[in-house]
Residue frames relative to the residue before (quaternion, step in Angstrom):
aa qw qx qy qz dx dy dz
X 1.0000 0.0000 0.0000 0.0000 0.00 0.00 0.00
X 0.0098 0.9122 -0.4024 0.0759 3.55 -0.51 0.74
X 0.7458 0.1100 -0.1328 0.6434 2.86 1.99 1.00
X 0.1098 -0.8134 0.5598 0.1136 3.66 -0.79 0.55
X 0.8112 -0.4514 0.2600 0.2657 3.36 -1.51 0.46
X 0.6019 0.4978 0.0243 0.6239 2.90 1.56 -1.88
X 0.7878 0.3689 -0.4745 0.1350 3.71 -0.19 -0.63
X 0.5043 0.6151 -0.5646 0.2203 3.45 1.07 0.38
X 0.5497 0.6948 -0.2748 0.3736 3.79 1.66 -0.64
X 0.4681 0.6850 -0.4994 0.2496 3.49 1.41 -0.77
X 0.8648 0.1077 -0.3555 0.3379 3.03 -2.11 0.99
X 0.5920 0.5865 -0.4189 0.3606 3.65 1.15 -0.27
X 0.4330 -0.7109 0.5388 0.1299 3.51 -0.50 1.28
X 0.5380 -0.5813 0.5475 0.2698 4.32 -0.77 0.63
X 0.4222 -0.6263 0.5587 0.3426 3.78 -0.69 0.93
X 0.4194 0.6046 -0.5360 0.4138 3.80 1.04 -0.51
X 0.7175 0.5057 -0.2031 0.4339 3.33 -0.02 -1.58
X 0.7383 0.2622 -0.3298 0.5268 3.82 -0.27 -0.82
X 0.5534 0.4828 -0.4461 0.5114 4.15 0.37 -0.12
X 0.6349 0.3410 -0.3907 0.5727 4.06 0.64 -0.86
X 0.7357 0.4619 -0.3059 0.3896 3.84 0.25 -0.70
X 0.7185 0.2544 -0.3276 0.5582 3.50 1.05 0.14
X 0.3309 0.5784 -0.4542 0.5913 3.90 1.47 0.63
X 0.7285 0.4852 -0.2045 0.4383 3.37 0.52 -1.15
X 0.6404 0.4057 -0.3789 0.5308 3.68 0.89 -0.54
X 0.6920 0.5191 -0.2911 0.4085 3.50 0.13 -1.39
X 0.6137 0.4100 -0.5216 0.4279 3.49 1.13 -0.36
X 0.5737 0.5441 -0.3795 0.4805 3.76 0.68 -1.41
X 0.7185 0.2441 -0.3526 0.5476 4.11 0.24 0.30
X 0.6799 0.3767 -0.4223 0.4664 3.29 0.18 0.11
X 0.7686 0.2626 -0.3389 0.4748 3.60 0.66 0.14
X 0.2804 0.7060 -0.4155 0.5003 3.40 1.60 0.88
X 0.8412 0.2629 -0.0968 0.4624 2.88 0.65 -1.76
X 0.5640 0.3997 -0.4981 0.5234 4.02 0.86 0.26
X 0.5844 0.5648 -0.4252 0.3984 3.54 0.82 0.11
X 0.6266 0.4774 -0.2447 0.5652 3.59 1.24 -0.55
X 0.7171 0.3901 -0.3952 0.4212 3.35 0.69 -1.03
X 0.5026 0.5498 -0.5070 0.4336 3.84 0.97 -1.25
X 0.8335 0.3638 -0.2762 0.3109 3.71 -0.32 -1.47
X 0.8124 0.3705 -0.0295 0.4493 3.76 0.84 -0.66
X 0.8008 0.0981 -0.1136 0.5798 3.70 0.78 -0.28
X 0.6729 0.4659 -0.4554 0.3503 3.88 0.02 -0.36
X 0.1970 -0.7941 0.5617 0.1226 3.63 -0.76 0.71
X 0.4145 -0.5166 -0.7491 -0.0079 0.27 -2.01 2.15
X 0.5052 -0.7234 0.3780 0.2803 3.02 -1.44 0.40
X 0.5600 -0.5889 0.2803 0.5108 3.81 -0.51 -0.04
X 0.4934 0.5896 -0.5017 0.3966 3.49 0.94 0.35
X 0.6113 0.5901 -0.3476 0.3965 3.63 1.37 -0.79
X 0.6798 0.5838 -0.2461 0.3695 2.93 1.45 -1.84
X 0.7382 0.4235 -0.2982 0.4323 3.44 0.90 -0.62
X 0.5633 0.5296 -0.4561 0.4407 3.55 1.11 0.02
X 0.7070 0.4267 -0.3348 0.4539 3.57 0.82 -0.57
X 0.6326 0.4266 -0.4334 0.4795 3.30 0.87 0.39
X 0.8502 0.1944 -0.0817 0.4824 3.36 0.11 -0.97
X 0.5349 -0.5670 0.4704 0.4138 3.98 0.98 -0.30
X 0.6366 -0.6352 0.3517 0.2599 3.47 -1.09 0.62
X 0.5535 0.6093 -0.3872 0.4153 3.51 1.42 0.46
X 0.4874 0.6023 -0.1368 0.6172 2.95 1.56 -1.70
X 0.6059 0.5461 -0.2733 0.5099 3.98 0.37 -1.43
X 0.6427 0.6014 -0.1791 0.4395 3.66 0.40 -1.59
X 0.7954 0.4245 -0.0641 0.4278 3.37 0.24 -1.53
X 0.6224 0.5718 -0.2711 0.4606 3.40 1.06 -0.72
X 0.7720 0.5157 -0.1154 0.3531 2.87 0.70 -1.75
X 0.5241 0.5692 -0.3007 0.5576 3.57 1.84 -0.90
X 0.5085 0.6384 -0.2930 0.4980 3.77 0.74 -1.49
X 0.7478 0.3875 -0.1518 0.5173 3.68 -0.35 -1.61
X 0.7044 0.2893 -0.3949 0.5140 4.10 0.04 -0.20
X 0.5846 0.5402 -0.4779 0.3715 3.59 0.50 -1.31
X 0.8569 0.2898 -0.2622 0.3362 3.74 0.53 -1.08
X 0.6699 0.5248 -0.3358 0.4040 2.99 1.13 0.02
X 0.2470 0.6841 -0.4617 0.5078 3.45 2.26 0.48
X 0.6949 0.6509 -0.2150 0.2171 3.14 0.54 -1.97
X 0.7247 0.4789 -0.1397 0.4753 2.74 0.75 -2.17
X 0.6851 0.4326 -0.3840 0.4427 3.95 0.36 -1.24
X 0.5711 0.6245 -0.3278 0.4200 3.98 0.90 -0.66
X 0.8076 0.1729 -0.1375 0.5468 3.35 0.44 -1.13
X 0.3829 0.6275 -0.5630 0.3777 4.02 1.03 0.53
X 0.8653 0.0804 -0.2360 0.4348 4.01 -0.18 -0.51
X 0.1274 0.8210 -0.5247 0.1854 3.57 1.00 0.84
X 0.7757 0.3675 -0.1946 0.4747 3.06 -0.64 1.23
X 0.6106 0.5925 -0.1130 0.5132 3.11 1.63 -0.56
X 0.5930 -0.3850 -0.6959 0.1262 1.76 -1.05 1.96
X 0.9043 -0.2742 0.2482 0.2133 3.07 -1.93 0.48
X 0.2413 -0.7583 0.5137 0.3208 3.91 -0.30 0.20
């Protein structure tokens, strides 16, 4: 055999693909940024909402908690990505 169909295409990634891989980022910022706004600028914000409820420790804690995992989650979401 002294030739395949495919091997002129190696390493070249489908335009399909690089369009999901840049879908895929713009999500992981866009749910950054409604995270920031929910906790820090819409009014009232959820940083208020949780202070009137629980107090600004309880408020404090939550609010750390909730990013840390959403850090996590947006971090380990396009892992792997993109393709070698």
């Amino acid at each position: 055999m002294t030739g395949t169909a495919g091997s002129s295409t190696t390493g070249v990634r489908p335009k399909e693909i690089e369009a999901a891989w840049l879908l895929t980022l713009a999500a992981v910022v866009g749910q950054a940024v409604v995270w920031v706004l929910g906790a820090f600028v819409v009014d009232p914000t959820g940083l208020d909402d949780m202070t009137s409820v629980s107090g600004a420790d309880a408020a404090a804690r939550q609010l750390a908690l909730s990013g840390g995992v959403l850090t996590v989650v947006l971090a380990g979401w396009p892992a792997g990505w993109p393709w070698p």
